[in-house]
Each structure stands twice: as C-alpha cells, then as structure tokens.
PDB file of N, CA, C and O in Angstrom, chain B, residues numbered from 101:
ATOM      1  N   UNK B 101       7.580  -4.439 -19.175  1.00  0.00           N
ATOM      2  CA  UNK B 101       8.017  -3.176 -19.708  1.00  0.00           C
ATOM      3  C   UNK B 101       8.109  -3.275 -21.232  1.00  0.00           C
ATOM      4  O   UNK B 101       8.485  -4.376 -21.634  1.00  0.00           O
ATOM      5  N   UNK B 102       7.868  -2.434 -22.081  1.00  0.00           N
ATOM      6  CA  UNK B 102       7.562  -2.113 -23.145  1.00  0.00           C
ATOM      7  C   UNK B 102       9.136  -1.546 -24.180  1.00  0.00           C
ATOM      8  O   UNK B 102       9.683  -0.465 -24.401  1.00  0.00           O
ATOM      9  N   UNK B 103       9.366  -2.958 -24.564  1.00  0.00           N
ATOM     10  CA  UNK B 103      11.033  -2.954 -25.166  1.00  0.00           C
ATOM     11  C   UNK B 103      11.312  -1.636 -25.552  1.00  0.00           C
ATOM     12  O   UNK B 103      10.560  -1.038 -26.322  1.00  0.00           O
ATOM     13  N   UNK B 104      12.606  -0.991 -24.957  1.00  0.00           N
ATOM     14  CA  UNK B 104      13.098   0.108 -25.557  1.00  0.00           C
ATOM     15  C   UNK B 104      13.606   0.140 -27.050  1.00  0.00           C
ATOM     16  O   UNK B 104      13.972   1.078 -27.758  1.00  0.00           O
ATOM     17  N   UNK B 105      13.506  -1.116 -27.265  1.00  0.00           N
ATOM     18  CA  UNK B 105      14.447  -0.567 -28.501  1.00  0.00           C
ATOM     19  C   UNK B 105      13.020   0.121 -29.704  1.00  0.00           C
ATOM     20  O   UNK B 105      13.217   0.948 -30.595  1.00  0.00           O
ATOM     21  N   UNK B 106      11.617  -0.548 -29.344  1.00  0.00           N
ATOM     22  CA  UNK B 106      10.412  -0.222 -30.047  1.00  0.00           C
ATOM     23  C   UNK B 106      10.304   1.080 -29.672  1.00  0.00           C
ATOM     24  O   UNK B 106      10.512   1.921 -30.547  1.00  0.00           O
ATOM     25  N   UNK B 107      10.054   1.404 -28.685  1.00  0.00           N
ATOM     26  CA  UNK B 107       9.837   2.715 -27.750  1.00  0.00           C
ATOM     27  C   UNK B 107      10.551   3.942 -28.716  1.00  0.00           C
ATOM     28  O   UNK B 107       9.946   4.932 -29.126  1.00  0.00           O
ATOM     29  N   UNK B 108      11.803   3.665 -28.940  1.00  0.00           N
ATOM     30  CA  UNK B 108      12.936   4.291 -29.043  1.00  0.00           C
ATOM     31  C   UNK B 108      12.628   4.167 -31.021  1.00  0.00           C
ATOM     32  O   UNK B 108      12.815   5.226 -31.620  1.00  0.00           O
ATOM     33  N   UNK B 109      12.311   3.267 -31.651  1.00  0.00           N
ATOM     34  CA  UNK B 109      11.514   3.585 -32.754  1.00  0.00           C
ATOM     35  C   UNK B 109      10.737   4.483 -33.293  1.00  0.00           C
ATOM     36  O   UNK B 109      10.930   5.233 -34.250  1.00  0.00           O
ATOM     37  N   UNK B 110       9.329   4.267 -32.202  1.00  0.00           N
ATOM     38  CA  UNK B 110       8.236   5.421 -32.223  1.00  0.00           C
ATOM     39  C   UNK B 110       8.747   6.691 -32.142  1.00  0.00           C
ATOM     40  O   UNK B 110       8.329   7.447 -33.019  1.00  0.00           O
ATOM     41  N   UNK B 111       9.450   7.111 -31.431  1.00  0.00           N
ATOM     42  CA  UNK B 111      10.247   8.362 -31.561  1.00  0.00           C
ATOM     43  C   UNK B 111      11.120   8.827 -32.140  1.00  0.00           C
ATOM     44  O   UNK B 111      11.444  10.014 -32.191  1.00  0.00           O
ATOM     45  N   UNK B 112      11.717   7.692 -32.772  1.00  0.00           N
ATOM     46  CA  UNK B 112      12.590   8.328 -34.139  1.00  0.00           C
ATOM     47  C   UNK B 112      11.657   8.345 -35.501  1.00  0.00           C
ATOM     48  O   UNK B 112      12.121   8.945 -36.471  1.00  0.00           O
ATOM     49  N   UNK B 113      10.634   7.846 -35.594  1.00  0.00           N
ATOM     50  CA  UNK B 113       9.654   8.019 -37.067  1.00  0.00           C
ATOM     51  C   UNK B 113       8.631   9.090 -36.313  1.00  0.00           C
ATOM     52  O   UNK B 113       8.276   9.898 -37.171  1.00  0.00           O
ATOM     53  N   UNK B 114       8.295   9.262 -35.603  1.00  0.00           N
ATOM     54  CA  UNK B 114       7.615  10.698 -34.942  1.00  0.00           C
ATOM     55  C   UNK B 114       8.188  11.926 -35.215  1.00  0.00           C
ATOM     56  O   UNK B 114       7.481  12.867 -35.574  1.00  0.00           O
ATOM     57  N   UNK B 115       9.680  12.053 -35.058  1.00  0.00           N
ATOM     58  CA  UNK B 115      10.130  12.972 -35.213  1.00  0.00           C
ATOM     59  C   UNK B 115      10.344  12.979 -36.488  1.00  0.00           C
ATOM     60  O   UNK B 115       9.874  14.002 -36.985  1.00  0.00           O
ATOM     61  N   UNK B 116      11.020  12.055 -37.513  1.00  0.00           N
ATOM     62  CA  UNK B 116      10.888  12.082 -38.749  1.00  0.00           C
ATOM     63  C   UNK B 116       9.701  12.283 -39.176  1.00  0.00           C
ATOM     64  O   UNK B 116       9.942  12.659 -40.323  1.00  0.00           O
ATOM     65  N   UNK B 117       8.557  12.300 -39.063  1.00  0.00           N
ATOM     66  CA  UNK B 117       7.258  13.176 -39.911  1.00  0.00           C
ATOM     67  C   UNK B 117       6.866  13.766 -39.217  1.00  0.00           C
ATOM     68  O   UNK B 117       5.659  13.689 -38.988  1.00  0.00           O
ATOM     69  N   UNK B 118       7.725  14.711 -38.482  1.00  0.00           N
ATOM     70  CA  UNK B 118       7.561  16.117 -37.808  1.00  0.00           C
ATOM     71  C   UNK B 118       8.937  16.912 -39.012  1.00  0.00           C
ATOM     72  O   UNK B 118       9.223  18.107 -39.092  1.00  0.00           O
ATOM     73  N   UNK B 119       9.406  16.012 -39.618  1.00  0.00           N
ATOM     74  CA  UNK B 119      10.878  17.062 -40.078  1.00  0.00           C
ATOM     75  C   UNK B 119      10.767  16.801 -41.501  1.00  0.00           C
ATOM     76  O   UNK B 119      11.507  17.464 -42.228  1.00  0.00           O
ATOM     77  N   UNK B 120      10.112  16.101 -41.946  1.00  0.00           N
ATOM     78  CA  UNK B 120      10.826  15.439 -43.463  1.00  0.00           C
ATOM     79  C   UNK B 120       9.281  14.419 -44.290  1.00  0.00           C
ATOM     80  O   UNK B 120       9.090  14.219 -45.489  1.00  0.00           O
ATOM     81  N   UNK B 121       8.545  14.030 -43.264  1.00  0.00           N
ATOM     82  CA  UNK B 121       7.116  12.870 -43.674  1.00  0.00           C
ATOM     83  C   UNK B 121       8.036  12.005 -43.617  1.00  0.00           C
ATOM     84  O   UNK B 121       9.261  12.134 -43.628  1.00  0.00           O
ATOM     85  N   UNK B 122       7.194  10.862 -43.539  1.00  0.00           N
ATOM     86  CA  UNK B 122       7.335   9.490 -43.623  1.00  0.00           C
ATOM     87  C   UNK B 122       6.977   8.438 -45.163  1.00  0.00           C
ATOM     88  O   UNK B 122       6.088   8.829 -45.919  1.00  0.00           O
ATOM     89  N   UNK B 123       7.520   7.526 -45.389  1.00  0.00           N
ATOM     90  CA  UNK B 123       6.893   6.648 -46.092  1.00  0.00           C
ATOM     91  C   UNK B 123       5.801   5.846 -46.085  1.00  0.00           C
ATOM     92  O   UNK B 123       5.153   5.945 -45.043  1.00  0.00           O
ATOM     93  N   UNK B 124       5.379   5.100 -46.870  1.00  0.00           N
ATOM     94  CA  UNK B 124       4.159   4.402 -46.971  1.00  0.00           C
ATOM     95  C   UNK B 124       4.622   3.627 -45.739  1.00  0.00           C
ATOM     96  O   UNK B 124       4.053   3.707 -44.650  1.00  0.00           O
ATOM     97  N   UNK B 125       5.447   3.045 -45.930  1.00  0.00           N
ATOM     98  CA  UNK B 125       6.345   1.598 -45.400  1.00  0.00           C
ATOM     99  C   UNK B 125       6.140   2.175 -43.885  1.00  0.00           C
ATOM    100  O   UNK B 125       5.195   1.973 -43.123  1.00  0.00           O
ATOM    101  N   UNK B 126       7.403   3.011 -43.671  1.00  0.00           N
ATOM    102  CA  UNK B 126       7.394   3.911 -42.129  1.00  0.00           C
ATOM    103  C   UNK B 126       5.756   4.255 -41.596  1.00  0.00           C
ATOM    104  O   UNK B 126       5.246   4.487 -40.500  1.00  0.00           O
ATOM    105  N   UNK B 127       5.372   4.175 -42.671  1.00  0.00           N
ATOM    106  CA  UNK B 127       3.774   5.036 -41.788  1.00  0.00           C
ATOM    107  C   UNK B 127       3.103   3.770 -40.991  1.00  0.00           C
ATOM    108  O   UNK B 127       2.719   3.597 -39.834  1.00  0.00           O
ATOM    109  N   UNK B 128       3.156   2.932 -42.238  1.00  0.00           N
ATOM    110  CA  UNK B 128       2.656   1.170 -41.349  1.00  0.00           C
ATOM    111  C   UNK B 128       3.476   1.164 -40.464  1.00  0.00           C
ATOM    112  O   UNK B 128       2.911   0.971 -39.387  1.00  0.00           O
ATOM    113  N   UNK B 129       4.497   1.274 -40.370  1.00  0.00           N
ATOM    114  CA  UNK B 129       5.452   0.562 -39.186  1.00  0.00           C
ATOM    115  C   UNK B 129       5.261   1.550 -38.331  1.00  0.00           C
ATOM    116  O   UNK B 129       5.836   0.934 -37.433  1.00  0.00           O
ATOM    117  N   UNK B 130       5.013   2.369 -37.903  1.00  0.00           N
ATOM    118  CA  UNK B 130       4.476   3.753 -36.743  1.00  0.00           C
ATOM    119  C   UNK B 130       3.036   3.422 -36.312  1.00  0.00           C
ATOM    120  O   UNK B 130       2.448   3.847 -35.317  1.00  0.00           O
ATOM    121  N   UNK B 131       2.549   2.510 -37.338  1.00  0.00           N
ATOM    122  CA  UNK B 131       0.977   2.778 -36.743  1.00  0.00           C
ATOM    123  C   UNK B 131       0.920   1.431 -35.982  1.00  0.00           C
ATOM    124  O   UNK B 131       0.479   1.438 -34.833  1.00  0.00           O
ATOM    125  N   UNK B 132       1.438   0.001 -36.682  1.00  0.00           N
ATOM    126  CA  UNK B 132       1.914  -0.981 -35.909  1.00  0.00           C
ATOM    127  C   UNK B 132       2.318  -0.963 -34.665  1.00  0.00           C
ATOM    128  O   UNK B 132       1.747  -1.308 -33.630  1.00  0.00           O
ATOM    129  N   UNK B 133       3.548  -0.449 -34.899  1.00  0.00           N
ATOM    130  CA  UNK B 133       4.370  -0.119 -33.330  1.00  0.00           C
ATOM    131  C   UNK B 133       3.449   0.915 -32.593  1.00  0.00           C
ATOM    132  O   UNK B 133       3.910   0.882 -31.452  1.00  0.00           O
ATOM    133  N   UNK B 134       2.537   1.706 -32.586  1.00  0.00           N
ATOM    134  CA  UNK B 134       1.902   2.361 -31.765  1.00  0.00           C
ATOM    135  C   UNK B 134       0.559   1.305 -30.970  1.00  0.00           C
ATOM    136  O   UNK B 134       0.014   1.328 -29.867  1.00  0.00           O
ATOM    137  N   UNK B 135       0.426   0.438 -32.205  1.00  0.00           N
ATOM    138  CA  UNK B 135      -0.655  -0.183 -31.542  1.00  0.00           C
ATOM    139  C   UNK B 135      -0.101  -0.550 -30.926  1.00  0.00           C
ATOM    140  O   UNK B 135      -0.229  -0.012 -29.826  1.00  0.00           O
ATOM    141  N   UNK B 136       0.793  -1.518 -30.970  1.00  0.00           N
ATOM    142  CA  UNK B 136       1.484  -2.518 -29.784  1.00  0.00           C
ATOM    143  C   UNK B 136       1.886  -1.832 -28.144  1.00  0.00           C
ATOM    144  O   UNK B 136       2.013  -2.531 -27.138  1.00  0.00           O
ATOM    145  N   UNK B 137       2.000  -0.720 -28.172  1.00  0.00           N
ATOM    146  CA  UNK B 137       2.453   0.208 -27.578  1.00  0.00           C
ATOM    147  C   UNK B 137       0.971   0.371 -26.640  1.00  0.00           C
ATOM    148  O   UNK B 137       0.869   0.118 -25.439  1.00  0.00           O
ATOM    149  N   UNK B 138       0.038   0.793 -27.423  1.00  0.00           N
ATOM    150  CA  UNK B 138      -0.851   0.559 -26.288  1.00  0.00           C
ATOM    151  C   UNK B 138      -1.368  -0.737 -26.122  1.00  0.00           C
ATOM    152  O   UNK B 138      -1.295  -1.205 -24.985  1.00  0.00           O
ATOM    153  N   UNK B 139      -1.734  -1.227 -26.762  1.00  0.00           N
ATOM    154  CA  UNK B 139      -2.159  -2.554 -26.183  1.00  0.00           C
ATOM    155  C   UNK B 139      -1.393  -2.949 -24.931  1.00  0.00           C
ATOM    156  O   UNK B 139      -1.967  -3.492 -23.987  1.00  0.00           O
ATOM    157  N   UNK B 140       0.070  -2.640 -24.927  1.00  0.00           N
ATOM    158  CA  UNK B 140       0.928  -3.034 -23.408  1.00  0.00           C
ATOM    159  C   UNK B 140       0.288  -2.567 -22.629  1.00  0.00           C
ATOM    160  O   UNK B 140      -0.179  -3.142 -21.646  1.00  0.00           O
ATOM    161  N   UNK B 141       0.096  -0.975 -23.056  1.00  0.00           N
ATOM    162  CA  UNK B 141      -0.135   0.133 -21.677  1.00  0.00           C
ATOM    163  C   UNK B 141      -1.752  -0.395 -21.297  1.00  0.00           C
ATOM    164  O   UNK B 141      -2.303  -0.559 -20.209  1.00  0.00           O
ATOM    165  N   UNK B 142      -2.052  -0.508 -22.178  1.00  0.00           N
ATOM    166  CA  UNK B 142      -3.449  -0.901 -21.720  1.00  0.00           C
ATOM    167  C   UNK B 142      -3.633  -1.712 -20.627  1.00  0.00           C
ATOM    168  O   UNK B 142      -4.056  -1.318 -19.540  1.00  0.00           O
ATOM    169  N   UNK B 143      -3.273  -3.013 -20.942  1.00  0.00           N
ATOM    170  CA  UNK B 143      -3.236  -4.088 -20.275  1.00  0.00           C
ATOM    171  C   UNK B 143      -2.326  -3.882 -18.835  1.00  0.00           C
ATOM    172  O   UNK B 143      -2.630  -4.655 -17.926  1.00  0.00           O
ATOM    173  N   UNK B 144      -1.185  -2.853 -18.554  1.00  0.00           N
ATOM    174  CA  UNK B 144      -0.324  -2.376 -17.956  1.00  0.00           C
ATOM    175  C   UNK B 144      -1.059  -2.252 -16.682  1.00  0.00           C
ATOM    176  O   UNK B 144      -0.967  -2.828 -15.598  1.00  0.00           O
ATOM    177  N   UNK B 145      -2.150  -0.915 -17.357  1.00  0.00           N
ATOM    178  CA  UNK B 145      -2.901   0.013 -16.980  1.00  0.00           C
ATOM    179  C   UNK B 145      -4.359  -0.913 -16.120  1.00  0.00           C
ATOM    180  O   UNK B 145      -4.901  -0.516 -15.088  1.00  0.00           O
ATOM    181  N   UNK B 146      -4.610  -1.764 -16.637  1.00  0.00           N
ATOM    182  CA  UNK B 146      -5.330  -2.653 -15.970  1.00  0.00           C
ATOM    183  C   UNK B 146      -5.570  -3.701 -14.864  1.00  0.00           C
ATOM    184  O   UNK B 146      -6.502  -4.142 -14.192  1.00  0.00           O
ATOM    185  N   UNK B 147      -4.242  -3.867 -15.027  1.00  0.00           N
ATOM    186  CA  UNK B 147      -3.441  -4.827 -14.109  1.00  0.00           C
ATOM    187  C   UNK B 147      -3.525  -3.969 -12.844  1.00  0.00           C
ATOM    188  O   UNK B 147      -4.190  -4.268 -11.852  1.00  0.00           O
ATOM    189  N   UNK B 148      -2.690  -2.743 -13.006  1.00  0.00           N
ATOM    190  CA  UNK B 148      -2.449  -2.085 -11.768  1.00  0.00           C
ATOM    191  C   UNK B 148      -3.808  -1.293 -11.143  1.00  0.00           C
ATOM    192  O   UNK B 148      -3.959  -0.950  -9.971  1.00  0.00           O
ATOM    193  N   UNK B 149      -4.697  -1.114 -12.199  1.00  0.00           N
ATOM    194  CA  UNK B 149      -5.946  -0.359 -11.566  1.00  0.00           C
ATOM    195  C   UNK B 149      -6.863  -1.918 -10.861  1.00  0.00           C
ATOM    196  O   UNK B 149      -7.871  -1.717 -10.183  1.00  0.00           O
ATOM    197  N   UNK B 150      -6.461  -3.135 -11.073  1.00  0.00           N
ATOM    198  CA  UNK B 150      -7.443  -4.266 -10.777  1.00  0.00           C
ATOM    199  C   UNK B 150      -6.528  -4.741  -9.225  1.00  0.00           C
ATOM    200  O   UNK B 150      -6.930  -5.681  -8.539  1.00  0.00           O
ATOM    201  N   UNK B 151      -5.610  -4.139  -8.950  1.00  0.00           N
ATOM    202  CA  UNK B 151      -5.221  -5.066  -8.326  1.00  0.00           C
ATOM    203  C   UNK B 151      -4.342  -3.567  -6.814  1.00  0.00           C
ATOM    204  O   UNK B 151      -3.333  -3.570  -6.109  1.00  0.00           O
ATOM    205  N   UNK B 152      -5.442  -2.637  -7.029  1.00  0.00           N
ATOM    206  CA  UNK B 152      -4.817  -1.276  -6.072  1.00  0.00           C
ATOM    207  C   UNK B 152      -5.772  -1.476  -4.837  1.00  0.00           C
ATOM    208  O   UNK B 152      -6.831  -2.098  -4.926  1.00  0.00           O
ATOM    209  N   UNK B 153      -5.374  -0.978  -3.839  1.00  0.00           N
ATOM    210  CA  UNK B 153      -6.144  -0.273  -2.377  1.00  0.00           C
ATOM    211  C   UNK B 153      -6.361   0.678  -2.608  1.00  0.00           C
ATOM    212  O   UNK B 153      -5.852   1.264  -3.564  1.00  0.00           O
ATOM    213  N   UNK B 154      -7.082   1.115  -1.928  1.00  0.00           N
ATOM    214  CA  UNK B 154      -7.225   2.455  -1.498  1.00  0.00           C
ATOM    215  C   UNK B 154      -7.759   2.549  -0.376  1.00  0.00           C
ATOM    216  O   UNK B 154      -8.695   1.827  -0.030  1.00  0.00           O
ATOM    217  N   UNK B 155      -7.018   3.834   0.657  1.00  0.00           N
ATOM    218  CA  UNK B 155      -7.853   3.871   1.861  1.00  0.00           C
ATOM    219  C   UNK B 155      -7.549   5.127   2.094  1.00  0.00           C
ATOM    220  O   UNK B 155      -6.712   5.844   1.546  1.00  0.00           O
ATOM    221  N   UNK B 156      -8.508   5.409   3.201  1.00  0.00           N
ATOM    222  CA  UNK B 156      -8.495   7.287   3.340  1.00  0.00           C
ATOM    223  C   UNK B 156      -7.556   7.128   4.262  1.00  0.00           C
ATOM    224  O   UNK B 156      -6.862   6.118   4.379  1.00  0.00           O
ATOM    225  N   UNK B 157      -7.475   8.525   5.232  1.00  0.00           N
ATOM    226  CA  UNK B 157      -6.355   9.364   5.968  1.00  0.00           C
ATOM    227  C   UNK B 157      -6.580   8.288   7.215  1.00  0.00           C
ATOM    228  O   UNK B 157      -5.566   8.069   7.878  1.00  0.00           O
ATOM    229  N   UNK B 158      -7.910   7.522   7.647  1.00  0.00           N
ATOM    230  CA  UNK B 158      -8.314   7.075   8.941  1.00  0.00           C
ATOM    231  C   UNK B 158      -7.920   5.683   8.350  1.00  0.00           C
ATOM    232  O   UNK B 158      -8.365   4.958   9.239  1.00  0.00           O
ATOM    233  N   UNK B 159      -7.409   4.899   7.487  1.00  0.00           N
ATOM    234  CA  UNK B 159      -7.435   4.146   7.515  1.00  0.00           C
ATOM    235  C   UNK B 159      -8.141   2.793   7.035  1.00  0.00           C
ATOM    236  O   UNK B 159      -7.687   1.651   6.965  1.00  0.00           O
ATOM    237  N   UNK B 160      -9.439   3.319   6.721  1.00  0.00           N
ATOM    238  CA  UNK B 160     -10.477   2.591   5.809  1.00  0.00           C
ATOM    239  C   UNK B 160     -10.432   2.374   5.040  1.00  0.00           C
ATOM    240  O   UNK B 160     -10.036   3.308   4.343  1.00  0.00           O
ATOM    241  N   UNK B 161     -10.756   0.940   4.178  1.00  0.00           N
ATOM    242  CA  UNK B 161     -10.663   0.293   2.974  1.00  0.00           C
ATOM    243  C   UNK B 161     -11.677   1.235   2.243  1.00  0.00           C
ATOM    244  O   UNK B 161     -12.802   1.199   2.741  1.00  0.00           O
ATOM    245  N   UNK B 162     -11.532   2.032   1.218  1.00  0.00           N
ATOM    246  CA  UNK B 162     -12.925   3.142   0.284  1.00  0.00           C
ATOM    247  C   UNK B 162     -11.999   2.852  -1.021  1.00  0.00           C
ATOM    248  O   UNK B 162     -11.653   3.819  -1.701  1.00  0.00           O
ATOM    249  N   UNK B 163     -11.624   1.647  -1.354  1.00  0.00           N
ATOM    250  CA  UNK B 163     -11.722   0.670  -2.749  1.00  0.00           C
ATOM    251  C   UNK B 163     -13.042   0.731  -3.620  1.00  0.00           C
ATOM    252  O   UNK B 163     -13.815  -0.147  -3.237  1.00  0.00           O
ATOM    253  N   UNK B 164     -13.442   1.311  -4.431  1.00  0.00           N
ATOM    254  CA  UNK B 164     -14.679   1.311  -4.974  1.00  0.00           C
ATOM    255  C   UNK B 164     -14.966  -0.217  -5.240  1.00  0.00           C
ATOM    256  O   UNK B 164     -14.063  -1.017  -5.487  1.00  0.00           O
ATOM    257  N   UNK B 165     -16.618  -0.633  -5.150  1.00  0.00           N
ATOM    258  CA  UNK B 165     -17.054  -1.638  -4.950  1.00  0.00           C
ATOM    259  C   UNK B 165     -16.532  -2.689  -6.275  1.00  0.00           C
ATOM    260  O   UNK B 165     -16.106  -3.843  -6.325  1.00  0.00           O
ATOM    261  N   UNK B 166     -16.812  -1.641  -7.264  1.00  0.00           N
ATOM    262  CA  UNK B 166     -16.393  -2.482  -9.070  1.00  0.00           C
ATOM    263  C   UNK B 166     -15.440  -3.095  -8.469  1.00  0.00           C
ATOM    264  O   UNK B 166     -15.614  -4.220  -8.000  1.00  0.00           O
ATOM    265  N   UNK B 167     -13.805  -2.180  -8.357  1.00  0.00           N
ATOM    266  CA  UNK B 167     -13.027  -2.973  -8.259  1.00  0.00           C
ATOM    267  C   UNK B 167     -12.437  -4.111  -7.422  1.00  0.00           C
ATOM    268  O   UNK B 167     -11.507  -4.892  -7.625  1.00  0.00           O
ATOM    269  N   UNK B 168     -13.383  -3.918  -6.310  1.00  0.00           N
ATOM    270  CA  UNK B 168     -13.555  -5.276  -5.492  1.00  0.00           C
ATOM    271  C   UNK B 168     -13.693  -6.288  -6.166  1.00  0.00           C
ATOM    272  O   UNK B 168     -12.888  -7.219  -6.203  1.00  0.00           O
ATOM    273  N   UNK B 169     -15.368  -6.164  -7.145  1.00  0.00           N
ATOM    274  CA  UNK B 169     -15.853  -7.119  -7.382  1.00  0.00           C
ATOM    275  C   UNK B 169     -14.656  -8.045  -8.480  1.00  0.00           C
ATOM    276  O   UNK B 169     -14.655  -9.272  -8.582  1.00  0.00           O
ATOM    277  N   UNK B 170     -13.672  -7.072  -9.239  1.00  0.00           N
ATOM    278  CA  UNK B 170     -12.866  -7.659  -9.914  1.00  0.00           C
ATOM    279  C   UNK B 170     -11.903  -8.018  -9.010  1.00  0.00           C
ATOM    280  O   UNK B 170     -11.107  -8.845  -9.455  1.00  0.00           O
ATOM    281  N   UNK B 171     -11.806  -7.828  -8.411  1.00  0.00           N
ATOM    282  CA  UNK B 171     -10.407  -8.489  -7.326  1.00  0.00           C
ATOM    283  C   UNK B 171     -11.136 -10.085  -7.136  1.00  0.00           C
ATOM    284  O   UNK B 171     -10.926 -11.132  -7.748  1.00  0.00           O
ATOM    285  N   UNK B 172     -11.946  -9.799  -6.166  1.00  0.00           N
ATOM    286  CA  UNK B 172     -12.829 -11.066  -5.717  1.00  0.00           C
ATOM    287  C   UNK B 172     -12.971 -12.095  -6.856  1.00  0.00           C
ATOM    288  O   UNK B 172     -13.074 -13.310  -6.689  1.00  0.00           O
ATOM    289  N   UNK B 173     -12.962 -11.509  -7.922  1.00  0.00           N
ATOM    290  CA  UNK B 173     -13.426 -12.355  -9.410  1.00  0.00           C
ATOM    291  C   UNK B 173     -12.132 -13.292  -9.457  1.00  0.00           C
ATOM    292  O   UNK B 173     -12.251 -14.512  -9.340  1.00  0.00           O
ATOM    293  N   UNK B 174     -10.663 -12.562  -9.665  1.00  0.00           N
ATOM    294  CA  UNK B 174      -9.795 -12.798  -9.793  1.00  0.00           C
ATOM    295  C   UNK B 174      -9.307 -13.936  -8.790  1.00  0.00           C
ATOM    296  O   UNK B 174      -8.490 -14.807  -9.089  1.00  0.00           O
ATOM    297  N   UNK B 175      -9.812 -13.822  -7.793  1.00  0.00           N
ATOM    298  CA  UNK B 175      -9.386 -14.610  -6.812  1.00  0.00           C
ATOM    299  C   UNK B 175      -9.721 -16.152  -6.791  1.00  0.00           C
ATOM    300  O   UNK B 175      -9.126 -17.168  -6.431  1.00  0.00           O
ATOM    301  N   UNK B 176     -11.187 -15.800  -7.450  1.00  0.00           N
ATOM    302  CA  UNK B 176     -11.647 -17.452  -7.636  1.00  0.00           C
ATOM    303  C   UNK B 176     -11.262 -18.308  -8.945  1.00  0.00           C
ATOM    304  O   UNK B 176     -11.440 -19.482  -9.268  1.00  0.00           O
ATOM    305  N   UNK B 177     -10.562 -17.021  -9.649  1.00  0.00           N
ATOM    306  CA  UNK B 177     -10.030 -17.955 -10.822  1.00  0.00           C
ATOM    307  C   UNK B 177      -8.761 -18.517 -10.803  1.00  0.00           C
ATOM    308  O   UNK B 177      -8.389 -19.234 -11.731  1.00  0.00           O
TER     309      UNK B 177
END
C-alpha cells in the first residue's frame, strides 16, 4: 500500500495549485511524489492482472492465453 502520509501530500499540493500555485520547490516535489505514486500502482496493477482467473457463469477457465503464458512464466522462475 502506497504510504498515506505521501498520498495525503499529493493532495494537499494539488489543492494548493488549484487555490494559490505552487513553487518551483512544491512543483518538483508533486511531480516526484506522483511518479512514485504510479510506479506503485503500476506495479500494483500488474501483480494483480498477472496473477487473476477468470471463468464464465459454467465454470470454465476463459483466462486469456497471454496471461497464462505469464503465469506459467512465473512459475518456472
């Protein structure tokens, strides 16, 4: 999970250059902390799409093949 206290950053300098602009300083530190922010989600986001089922109403594995092949990948490493 993606530290609140950063989280809770991004949204206080968001809203500050929605009310007032930001500084040079603040603007780096918003664009920093945003990267970091996704880079988590990214990787978040990857994890859970590499490692899902899926099956219809009957019961059948209809996992698209890609992400098999990354499961299977994963497995031998």
């Amino acid at each position: 999970m993606f530290p609140t206290n950063k989280l809770n950053r991004i949204n206080e300098l968001a809203k500050k250059k929605k009310e007032h602009g930001l500084t040079d300083e603040e603007g780096k530190e918003q664009t920093k902390l945003r990267a970091e922010y996704l880079k988590h989600f990214r990787s978040t986001m990857v994890n859970t799409i590499e490692n899902v089922k899926i099956y219809d109403p009957n019961g059948t594995d209809v996992t698209p093949e890609k992400v098999k092949a990354i499961q299977n990948k994963k497995k031998l490493h």
